[in-house]
N, C-alpha and C positions, 0 to 999 in steps of 0.2 A: 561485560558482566553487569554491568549498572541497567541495560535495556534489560538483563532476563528480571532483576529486579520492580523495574518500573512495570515489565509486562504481568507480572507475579499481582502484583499492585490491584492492575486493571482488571485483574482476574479475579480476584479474591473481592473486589470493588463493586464486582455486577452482584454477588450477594448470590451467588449459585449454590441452592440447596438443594435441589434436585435436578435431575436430568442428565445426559451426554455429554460431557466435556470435549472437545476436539484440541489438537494442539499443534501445532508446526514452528521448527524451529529454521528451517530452508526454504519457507516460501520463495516467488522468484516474482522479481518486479521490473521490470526496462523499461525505459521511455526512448521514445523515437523524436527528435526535430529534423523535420527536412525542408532544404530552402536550396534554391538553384545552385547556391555557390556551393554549400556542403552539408552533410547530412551527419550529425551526430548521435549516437544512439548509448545507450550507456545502459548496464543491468546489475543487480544487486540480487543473489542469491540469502541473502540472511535474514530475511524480513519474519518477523516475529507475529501469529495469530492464536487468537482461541477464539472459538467458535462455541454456546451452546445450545444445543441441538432443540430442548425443549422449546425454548422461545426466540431463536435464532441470533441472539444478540453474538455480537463479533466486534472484538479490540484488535487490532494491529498495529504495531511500532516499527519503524523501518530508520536505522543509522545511515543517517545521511552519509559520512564516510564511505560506507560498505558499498556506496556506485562505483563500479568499475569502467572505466574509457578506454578506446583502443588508445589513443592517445596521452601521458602522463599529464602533459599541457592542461587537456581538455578539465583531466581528474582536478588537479588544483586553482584552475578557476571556478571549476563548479563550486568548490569545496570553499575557496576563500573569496569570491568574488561576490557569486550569483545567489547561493542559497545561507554563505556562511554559518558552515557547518559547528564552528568554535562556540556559536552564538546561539545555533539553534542547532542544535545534533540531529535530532531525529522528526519524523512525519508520523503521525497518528492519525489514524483511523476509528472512531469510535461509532457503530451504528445496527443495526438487526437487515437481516437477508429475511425478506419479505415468503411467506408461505411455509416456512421449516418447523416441522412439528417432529418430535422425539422419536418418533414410530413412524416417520414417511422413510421410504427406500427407495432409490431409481435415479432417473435422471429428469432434469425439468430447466428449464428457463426461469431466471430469479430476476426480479428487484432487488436493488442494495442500497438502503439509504440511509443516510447518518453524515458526521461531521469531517472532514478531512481539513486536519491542519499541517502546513506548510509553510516554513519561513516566520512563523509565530502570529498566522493569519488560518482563522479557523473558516473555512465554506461548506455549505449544507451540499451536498451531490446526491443523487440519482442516478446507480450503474446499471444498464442491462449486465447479466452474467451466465454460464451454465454452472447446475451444480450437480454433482453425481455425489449422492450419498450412501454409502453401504452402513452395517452396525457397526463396523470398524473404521471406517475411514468418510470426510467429507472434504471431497474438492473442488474446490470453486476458481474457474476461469473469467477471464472478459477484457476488454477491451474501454476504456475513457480517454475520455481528451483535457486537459488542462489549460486552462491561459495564464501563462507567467506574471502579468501584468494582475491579477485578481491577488496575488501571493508578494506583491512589492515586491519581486525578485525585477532589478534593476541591470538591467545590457548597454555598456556603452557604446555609443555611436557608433564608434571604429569598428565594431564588431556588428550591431544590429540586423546585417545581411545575413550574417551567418547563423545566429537563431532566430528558429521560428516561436514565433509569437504564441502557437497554441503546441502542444504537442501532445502526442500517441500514448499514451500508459497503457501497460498487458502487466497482466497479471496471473500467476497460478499458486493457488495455498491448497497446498496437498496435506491436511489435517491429517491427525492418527486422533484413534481412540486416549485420552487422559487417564490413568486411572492412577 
């Protein structure tokens, strides 16, 4: 409850007096490490955006928690270990999808650039993405890479085989119209 809060925040934050509101409250986000010994993958259905349409600004909030592992193990070291969840709950996204105007409709290839923080370490990124926008719905897909080590997230030894260093993020925020 506290993220629809904080997302509410973000929202009411960017000073939207006119324009498209978009909203999702089930985005879906996974990340992939893969490294010879083992390949971890983990995905979080609950990730929180708004999108508006006019000038394309987009906030995202994502509860650390809400990663799911096939393994319980994996869940609680991510959670108390790697990104300490207690400490820093959630990831944020703050930044504009490059070319979105209020009245474009179709499908197109985007630029996403703005702040991603992680681990309580904020970096500036640059996504390729696709976006299909209709007057009711905008979804934006894609694909980045992250390096654990830019985010202080610390792997001990014993384990350092077993994640990789950079890994895979995908992404899908399937927006509805706000109204």
């Amino acid at each position: 409850m506290k993220i629809i809060y904080i997302l509410i925040g973000l929202f009411l934050s960017m000073h939207l007096t006119y324009g498209q509101k978009f909203l999702t409250k089930q985005g879906e986000i996974s990340f992939l490490s893969e490294t010879p010994i083992e390949d971890i993958k983990s995905e979080n259905h609950q990730v929180l955006s708004v999108v508006d349409a006019k000038d394309g600004t987009i906030a995202i909030a994502i509860l650390m928690k809400s990663f799911s592992f096939e393994k319980s193990l994996m869940q609680e070291h991510f959670n108390e270990n790697y990104v300490e969840s207690d400490k820093y709950p959630k990831a944020t996204f703050k930044g504009k999808i490059e070319g979105v105007t209020a009245d474009y409709v179709g499908e197109k290839e985007v630029v996403v650039k703005g702040d991603i923080t992680i681990h309580g370490i904020t970096k500036t990124i640059s996504i390729n993405a696709e976006l299909v926008k209709t007057t009711e719905n905008i979804a934006l897909s894609g694909v980045f890479k992250i390096t654990i080590a830019d985010f202080n997230i610390e792997v001990p030894s014993v384990v350092a085989n077993n994640i990789a260093e950079t890994m895979d993020v995908t992404f899908l925020l399937d927006h509805s119209l706000y109204q």
